[in-house]
C-alpha positions in Angstrom: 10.2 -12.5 -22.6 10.2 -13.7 -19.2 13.1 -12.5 -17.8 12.2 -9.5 -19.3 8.8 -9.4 -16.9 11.3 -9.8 -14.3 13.5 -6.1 -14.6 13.2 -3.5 -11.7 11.5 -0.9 -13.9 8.8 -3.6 -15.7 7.7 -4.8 -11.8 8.1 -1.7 -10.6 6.0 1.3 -12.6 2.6 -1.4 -12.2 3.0 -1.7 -8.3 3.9 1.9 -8.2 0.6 2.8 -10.4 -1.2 0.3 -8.1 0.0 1.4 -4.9 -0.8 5.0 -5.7 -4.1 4.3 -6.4 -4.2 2.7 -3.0 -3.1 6.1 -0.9 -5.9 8.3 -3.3 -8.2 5.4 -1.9 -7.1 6.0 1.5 -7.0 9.8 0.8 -10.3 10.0 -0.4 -11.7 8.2 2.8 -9.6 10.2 5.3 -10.8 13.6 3.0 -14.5 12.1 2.4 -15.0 11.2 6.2 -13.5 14.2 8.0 -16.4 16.1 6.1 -18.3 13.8 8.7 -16.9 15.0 12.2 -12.9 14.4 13.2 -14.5 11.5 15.6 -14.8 10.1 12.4 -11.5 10.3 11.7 -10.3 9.0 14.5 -12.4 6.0 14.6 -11.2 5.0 10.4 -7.6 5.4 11.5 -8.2 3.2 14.9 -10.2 0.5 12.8 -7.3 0.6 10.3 -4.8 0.1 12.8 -7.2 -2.9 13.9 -7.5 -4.8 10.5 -3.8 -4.4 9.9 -2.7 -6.2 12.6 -5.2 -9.2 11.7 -4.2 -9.4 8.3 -0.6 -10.7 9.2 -2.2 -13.9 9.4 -3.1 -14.1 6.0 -0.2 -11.7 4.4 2.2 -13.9 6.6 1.4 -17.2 3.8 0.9 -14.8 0.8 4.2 -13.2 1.3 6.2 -17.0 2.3 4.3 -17.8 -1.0 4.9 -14.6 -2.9 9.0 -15.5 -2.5 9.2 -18.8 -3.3 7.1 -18.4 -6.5 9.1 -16.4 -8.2 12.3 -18.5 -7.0 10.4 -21.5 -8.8 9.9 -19.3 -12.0 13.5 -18.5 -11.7 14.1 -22.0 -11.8 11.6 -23.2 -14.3 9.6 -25.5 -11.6 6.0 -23.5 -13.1 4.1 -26.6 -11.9 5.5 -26.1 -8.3 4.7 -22.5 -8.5 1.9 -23.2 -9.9 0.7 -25.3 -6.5 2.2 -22.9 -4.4 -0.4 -20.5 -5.3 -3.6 -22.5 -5.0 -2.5 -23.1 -1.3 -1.9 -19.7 -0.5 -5.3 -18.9 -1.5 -7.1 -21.9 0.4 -5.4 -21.0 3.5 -6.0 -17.4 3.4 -10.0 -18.1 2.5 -10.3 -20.0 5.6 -8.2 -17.3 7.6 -10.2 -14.5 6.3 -13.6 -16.1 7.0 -12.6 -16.7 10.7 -11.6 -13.1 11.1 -15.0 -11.7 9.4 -17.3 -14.0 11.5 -14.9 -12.6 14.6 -15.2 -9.0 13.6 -18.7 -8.9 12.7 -20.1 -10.6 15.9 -17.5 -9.1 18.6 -16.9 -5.4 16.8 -17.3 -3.4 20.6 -15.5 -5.7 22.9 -12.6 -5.9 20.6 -12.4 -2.1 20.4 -12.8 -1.3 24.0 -9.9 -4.3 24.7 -7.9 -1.8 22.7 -8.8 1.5 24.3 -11.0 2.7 21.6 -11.9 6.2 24.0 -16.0 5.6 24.9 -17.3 8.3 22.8 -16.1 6.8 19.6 -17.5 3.4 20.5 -21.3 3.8 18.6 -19.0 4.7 15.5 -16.6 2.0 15.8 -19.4 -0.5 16.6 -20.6 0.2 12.8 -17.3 0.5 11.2 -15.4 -2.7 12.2 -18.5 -5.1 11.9 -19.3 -3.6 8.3 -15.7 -3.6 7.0 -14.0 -6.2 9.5 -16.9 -8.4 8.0 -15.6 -8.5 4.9 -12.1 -9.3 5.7 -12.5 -12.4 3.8 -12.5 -10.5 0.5 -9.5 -8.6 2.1 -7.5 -12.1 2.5 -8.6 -13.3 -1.1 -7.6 -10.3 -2.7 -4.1 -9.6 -0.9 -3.2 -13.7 -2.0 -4.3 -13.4 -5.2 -2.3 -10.1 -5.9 0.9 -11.3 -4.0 0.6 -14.6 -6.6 -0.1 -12.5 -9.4 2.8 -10.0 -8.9 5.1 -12.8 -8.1 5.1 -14.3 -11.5 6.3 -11.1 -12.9 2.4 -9.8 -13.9 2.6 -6.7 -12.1 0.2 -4.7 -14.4 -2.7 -7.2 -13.8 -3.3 -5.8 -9.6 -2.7 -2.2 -11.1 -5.6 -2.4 -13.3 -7.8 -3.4 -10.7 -6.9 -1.0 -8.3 -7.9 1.3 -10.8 -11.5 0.0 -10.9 -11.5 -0.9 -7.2 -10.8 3.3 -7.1 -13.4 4.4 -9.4 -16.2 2.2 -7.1 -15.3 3.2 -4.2 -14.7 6.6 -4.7 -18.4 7.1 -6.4 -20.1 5.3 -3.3 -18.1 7.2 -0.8 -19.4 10.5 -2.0 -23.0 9.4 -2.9 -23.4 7.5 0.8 -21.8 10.4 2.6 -23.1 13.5 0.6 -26.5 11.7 -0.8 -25.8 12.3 -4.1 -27.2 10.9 -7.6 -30.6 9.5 -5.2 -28.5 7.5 -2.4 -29.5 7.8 1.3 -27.0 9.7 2.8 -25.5 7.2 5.2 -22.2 8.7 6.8 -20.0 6.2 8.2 -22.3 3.3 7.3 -22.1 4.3 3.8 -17.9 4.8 4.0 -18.1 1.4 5.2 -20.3 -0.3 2.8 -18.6 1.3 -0.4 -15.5 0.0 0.7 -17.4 -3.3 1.0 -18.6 -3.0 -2.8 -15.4 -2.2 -4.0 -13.1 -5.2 -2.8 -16.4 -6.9 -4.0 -15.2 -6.3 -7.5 -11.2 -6.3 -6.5 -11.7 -10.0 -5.7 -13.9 -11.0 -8.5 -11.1 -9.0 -10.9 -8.1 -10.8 -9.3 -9.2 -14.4 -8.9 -10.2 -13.9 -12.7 -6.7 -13.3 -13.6 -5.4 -16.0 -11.3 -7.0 -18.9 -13.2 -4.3 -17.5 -15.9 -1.3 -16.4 -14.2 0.6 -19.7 -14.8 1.7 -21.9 -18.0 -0.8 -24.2 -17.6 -4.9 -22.7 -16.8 -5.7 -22.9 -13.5 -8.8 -25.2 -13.2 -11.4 -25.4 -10.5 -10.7 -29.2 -9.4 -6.9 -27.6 -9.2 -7.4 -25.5 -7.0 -7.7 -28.2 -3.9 -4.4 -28.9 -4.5 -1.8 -29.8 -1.8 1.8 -30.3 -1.9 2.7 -31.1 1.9 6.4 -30.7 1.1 6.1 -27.7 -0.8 4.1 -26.1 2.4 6.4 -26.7 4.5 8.7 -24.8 2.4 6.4 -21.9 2.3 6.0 -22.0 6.3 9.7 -22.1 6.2 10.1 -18.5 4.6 6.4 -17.5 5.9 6.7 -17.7 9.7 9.3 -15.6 10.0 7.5 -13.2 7.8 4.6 -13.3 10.0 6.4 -12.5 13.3 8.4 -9.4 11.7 4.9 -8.4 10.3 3.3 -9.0 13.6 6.3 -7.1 15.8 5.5 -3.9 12.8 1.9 -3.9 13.5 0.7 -4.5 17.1 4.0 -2.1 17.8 1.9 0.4 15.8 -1.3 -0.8 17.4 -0.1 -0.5 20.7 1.9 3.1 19.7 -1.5 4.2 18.5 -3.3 3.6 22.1 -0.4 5.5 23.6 -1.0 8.4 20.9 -5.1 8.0 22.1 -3.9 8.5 26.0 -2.4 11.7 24.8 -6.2 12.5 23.4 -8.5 12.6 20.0 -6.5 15.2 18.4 -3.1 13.9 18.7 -5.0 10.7 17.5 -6.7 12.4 14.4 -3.9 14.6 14.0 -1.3 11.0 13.9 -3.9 9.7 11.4 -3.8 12.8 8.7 0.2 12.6 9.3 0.0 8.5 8.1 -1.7 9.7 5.3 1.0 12.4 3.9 3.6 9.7 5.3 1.9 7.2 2.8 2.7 9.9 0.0 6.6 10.0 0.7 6.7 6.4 0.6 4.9 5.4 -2.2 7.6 5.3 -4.8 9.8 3.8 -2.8 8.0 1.1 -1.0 7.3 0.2 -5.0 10.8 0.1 -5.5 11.6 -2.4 -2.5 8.4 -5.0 -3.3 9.2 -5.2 -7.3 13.3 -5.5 -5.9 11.7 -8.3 -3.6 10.5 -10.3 -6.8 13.3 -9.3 -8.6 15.8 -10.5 -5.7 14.2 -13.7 -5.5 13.8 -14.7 -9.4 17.3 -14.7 -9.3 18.3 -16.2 -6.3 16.1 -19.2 -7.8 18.1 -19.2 -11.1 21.5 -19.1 -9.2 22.2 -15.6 -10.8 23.3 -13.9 -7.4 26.0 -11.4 -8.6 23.2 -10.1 -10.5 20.8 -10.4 -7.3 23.0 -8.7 -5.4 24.1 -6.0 -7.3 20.4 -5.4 -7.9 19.5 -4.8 -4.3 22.1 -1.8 -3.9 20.9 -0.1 -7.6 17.2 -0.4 -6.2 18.3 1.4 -3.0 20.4 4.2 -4.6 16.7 4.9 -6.2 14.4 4.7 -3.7 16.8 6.9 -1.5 16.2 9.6 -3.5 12.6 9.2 -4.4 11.7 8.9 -0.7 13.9 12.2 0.0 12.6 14.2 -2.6 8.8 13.2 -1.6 9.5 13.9 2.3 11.2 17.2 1.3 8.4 18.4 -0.3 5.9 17.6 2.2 8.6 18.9 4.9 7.7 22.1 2.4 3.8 21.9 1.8 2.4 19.9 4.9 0.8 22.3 6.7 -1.3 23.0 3.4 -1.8 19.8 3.0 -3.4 19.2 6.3 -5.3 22.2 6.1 -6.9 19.9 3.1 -8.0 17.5 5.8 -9.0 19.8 8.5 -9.7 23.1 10.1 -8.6 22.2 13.9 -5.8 24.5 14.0 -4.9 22.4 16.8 -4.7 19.2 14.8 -2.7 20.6 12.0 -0.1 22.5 14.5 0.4 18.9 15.9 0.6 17.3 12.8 3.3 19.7 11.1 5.2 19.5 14.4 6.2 16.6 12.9 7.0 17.4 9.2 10.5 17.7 10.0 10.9 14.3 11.9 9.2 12.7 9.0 12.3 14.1 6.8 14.8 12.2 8.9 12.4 9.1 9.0 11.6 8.4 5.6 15.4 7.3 3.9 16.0 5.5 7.4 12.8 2.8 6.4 13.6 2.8 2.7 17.2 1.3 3.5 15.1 -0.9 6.3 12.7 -2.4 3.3 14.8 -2.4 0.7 17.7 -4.3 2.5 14.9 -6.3 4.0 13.1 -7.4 0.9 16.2 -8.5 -0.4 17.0 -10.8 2.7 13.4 -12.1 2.9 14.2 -13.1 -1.0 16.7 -15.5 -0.2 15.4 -17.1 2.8 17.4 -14.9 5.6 14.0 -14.3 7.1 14.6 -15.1 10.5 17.6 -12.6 10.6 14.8 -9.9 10.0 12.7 -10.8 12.4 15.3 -11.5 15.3 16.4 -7.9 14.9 12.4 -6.7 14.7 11.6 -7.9 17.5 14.2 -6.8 19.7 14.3 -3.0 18.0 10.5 -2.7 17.1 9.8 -3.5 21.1 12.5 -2.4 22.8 12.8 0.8 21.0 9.7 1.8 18.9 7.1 0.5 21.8 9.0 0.4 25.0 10.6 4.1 24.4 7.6 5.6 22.8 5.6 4.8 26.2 8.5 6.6 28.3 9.3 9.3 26.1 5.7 10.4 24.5 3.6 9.6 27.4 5.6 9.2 30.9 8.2 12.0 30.4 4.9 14.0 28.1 6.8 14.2 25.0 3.8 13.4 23.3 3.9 12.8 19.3 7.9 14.0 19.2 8.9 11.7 21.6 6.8 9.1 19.8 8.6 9.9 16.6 12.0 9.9 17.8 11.2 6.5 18.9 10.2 5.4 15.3 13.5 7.2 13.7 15.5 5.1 15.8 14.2 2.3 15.5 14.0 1.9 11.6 17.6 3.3 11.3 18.7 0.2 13.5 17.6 -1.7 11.6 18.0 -0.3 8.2 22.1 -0.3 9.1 21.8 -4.0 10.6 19.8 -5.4 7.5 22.5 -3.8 4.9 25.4 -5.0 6.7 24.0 -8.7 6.9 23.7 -8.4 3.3 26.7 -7.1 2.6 28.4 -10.6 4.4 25.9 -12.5 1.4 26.1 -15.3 4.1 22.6 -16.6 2.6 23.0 -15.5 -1.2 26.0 -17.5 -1.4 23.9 -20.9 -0.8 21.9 -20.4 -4.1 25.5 -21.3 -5.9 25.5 -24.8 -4.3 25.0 -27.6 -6.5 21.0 -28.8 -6.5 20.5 -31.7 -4.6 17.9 -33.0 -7.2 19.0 -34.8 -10.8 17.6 -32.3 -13.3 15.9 -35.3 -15.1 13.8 -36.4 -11.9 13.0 -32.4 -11.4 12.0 -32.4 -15.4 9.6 -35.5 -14.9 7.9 -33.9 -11.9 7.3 -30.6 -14.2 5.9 -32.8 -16.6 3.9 -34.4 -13.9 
């Protein structure tokens, strides 16, 4: 039964139901608040941009965590996992907390540090206190469904995104429309709705993690510390963290290029991360569920299996991403017509429709190929090569190209293709050498016995 939880298709469909869920989430806000004014727009996709680059320092220990769970599943250490995922969520409670208590008492002079344009400041104020205060639910939640997934229960964060939709989506259109007797609350009410919902997201998820391992988690257990096993996490984690953190403050600091250029490339770069979001979604299921998959077997020494595994799950998402980008190569400027009636926003964003085509297989052989290193422990090759592309190329060009030479969003975009097809090419070939996925076949350094006395322990 277990390695049965652990196939491509049984992780997959459940992250791809979950992550789905996510983009109509997303879609719904970007929809539900450009009925409020495009400044509105702007100022959600600026926050976003914001919050994602803070939540690296939580994701970075759920993600170290995330892999070597399921390498302990694979090699029947449960109790190990089992500790692994009480620390993850300790550390990421007291990450969280200190993130919300920055966020809700410093909301305007973190936004102007970033070039949030003046005019948007009074909505930004309101936005990033309200939602960047309750970044501690945001932490809580993204551990507990990194742990969850990791031991092969991918259905259990797809069921709560479901109910996390259904909440949010009500309270977004009875804040912003006043609807069924609520005030009608524009932003403020966006914000608070999205509040309410990871409300319940956290309360669902930490629910199911009291039962995600053989033996209940109880509340004295979850103090737990393993100083050796956390150092193993760290080991996988802080590479992790720096890829993560080269991906996103690249993108932050991409996006305050894209807001020199003005509001409407800015709202126009937001709507186009939306329908990006949409080409992506199957196949950024495909490379997290190969990521658990990868590393259950690395842990049971299985790796002909592990790395045949990796190439099958890119020969899928390859076309998946492809067929998804060709049809919004094919529909886009509909689609944005959905979002807005600029005709200035939506001739910048389907400018890019055809860029977007060439981008999309270029990251799916970057995260596939990726997530399969990161699953053995090659973690620092990933995030050597990061940061030298992701600044180098993705930052570093995007300034001279979109804004120097006044390329604008093309050059940025050019910047981005490049940069993830470096890397995509560099992350297959390093797996093709298996220089890491050849150490799970060497003999384990601990007696089975003594490793069967600590389970029992």
């Amino acid at each position: 039964m277990e390695e049965k939880k652990f196939t491509l298709w049984v992780l997959a469909w459940p992250i791809f139901i979950e992550v789905f869920l996510q983009f109509l989430l997303g879609t719904a806000d970007t929809l539900m608040v450009s009925r409020i004014s495009d400044d509105a727009v702007a100022v959600v996709g600026f926050s976003n941009q914001l919050f994602n680059a803070l939540m690296i320092l939580f994701t970075t220990i759920a993600s170290g965590a995330g892999i070597l769970i399921a390498q302990k599943i694979g090699s029947r250490q449960q109790e190990h996992a089992r500790t692994i995922g009480m620390m993850a969520l300790n550390v990421g409670t007291a990450i969280g907390l200190l993130l919300s208590l920055l966020l809700i008492f410093f909301p305007v002079p973190i936004a102007r540090m970033l070039q949030m344009p003046e005019p948007l400041l009074p909505l930004g104020k309101i936005y990033i206190s309200i939602v960047g205060g309750g970044m501690v639910l945001t932490a809580i939640m993204s551990t507990l469904s990194t742990v969850i997934r990791s031991t092969g229960n991918t259905k259990g964060p797809m069921f709560t995104a479901i109910g996390m939709n259904v909440v949010h989506i009500f309270f977004n259109y009875a804040f912003i429309f006043g609807a069924f007797g609520f005030p009608q609350w524009g932003l403020t009410g966006v914000a608070i709705s999205t509040l309410l919902s990871r409300i319940l997201g956290t309360i669902l998820l930490f629910m199911m993690f009291l039962n995600a391992f053989e033996r209940r988690v109880n509340w004295r257990d979850l103090w737990s510390f393993d100083s050796k096993l956390f150092k193993d996490v760290i080991r996988i984690a802080w590479p992790l963290g720096v890829n993560m953190a080269s991906w996103v403050f690249s993108q932050l600091i991409i996006f305050s290029f894209i807001s020199m250029l003005g509001p409407k490339e800015m709202a126009a770069r937001t709507y186009m991360n939306t329908l990006e979001s949409f080409c992506f979604l199957l196949g950024s299921s495909v490379a997290m569920a190969l990521q658990i998959q990868v590393a259950h077997l690395f842990g049971g020494k299985r790796t002909d299996e592990a790395y045949r595994s990796a190439y099958r799950a890119l020969g899928i998402g390859l076309v998946l991403v492809t067929v998804n980008a060709f049809i919004i190569y094919l529909f886009g400027r509909q689609f944005l017509g959905i979002f807005t009636t600029d005709h200035e926003i939506i001739a910048l964003g389907a400018s890019l429709l055809g860029l977007n085509l060439i981008l999309q297989p270029g990251k799916m052989m970057n995260m596939a190929m990726g997530n399969s290193l990161n699953a053995v422990g090659d973690s620092r090759y990933t995030m050597t090569i990061a940061i030298l592309s992701m600044w180098s190329i993705a930052t570093g060009l995007s300034y001279a190209l979109g804004v120097h030479l006044g390329w604008g969003l093309i050059g940025i975009y050019c910047c981005m293709i490049t940069d993830e097809y470096l890397r995509g090419i560099l992350v297959l070939f390093r797996w093709k050498g298996q220089k890491k996925l050849r150490h799970a076949e060497r003999p384990d350094p601990v007696p089975r016995t003594k490793r069967m006395q600590s389970e029992v322990l």
